[in-house]
BAFI-274219 format. One record per residue (C-alpha): residue number from 1; residue in one letter; x, y, z. Coordinates in Angstrom, 3 decimals, padded with zeros to 6 digits. Example, Ala and Ser with C-alpha at 12.3 -4.5 7.8 and 13.67 -1.06 7.14 Angstrom:
BEGIN
<1 'a' <012.300 -004.500 007.800>>;
<2 's' <013.670 -001.060 007.140>>;
***
This chain:
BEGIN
<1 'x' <032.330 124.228 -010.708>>;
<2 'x' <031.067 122.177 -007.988>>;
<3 'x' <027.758 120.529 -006.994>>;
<4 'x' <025.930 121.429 -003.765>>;
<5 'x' <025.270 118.666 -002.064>>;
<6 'x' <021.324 117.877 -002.060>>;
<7 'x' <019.817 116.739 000.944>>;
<8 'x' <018.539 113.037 001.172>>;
<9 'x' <015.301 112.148 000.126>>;
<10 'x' <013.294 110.161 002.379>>;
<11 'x' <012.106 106.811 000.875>>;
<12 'x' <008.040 106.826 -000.125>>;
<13 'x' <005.854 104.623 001.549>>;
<14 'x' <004.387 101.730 -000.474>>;
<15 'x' <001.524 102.971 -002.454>>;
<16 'x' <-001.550 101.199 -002.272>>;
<17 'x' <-002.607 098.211 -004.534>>;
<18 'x' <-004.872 099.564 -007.034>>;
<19 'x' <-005.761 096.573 -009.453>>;
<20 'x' <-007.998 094.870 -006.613>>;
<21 'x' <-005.280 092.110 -005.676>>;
<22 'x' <-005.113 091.107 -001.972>>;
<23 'x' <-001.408 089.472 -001.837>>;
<24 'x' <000.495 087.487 001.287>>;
<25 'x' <003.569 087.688 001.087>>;
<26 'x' <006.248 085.059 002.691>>;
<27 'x' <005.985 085.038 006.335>>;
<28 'x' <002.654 086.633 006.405>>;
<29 'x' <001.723 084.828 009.071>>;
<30 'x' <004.165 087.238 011.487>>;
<31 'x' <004.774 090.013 008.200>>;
<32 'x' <001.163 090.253 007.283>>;
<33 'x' <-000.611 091.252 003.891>>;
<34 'x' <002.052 092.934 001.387>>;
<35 'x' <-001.141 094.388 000.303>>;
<36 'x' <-002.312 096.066 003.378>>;
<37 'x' <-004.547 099.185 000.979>>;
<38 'x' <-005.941 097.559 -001.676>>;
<39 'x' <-008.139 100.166 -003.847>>;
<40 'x' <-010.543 098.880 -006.251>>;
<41 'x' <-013.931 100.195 -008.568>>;
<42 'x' <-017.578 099.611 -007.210>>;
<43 'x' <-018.613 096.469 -009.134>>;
<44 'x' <-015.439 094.907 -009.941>>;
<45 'x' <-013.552 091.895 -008.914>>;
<46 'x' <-010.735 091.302 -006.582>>;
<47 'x' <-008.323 088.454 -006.377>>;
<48 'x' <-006.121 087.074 -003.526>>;
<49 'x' <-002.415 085.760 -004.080>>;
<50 'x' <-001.087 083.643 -001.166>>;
<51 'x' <002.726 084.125 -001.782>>;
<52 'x' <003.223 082.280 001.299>>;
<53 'x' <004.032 078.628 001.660>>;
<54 'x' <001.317 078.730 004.480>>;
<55 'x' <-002.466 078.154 003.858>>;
<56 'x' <-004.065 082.098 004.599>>;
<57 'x' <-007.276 083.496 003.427>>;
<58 'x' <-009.915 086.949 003.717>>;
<59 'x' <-012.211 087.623 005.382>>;
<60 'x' <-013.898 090.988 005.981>>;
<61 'x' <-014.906 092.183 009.337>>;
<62 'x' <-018.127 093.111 008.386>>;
<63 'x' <-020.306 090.547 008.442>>;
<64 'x' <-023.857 090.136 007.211>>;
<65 'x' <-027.396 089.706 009.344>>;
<66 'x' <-026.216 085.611 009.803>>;
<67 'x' <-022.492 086.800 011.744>>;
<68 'x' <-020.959 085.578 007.528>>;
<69 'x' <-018.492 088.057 006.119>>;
<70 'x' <-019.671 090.092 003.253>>;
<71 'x' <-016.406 089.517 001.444>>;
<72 'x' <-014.448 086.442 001.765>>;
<73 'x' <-011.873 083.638 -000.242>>;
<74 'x' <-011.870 080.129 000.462>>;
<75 'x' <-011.257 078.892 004.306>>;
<76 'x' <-007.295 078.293 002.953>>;
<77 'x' <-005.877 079.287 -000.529>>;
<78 'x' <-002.798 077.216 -000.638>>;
<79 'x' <000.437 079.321 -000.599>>;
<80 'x' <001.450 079.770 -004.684>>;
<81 'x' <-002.508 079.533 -005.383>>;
<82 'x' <-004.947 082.580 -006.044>>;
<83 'x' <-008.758 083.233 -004.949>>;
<84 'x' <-011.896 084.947 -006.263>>;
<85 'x' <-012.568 087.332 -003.150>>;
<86 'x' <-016.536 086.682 -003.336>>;
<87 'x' <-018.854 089.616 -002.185>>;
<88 'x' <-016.521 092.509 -003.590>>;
<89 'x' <-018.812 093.116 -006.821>>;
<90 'x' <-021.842 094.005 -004.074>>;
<91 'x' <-019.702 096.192 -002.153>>;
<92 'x' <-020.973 100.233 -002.008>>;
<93 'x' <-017.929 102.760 -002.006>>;
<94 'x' <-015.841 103.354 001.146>>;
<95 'x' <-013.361 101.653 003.295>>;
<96 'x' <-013.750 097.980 004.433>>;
<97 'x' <-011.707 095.918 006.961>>;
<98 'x' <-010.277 092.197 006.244>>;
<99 'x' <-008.026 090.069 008.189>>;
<100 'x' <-006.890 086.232 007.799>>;
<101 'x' <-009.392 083.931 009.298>>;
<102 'x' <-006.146 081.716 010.392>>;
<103 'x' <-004.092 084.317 011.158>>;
<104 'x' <-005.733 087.529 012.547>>;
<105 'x' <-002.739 089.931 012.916>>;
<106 'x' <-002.659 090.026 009.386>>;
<107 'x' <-005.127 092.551 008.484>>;
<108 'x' <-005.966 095.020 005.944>>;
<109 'x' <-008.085 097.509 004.221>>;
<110 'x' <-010.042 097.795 000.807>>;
<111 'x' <-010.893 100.986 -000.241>>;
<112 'x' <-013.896 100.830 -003.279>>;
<113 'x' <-014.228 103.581 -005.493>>;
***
């Protein structure tokens, strides 16, 4: 008896982060977010994890009546440290843009549900 020979499978893209973490990565600074969908429920929390050894941060793209961003971290999380993303809780469902104050080619999207 012998096998057919199945054709390959191609590999599935990443699926988004769903527990509300925002991570970097090493060599986000050039790789960007490892987390570049991050979904998340209306009214909870959301955390950022600088894997990096460089400082990195988020910031949303939307910004407020006074140019602030409606979601943000600290200026620089230290690479190895984590950050309350403040603003998330407020957030109404539906897509929102971030990027890295420091490092703008790093850029992402969180989706609230």
């Amino acid at each position: 008896v012998t096998t057919p020979c199945l054709p390959s499978v191609p590999a599935t893209p990443a699926a988004p982060a769903v527990n509300g973490t925002i991570v970097a990565a090493p060599a986000g600074a050039t790789a960007g977010y490892a987390t570049r969908i991050v979904v998340m429920t209306a009214g909870a929390s959301a955390t950022f994890y600088n894997g990096d050894v460089t400082g990195h941060d988020v910031r949303s793209t939307l910004t407020d009546a006074n140019r602030e961003s409606v979601f943000h971290t600290a200026p620089s999380v230290k690479g190895g440290a984590s950050d309350r993303v403040v603003g998330v809780e407020l957030l109404a469902p539906g897509t929102y843009a971030f990027y890295c104050n420091i490092h703008p080619n790093m850029q992402g999207s969180l989706v609230v549900r």
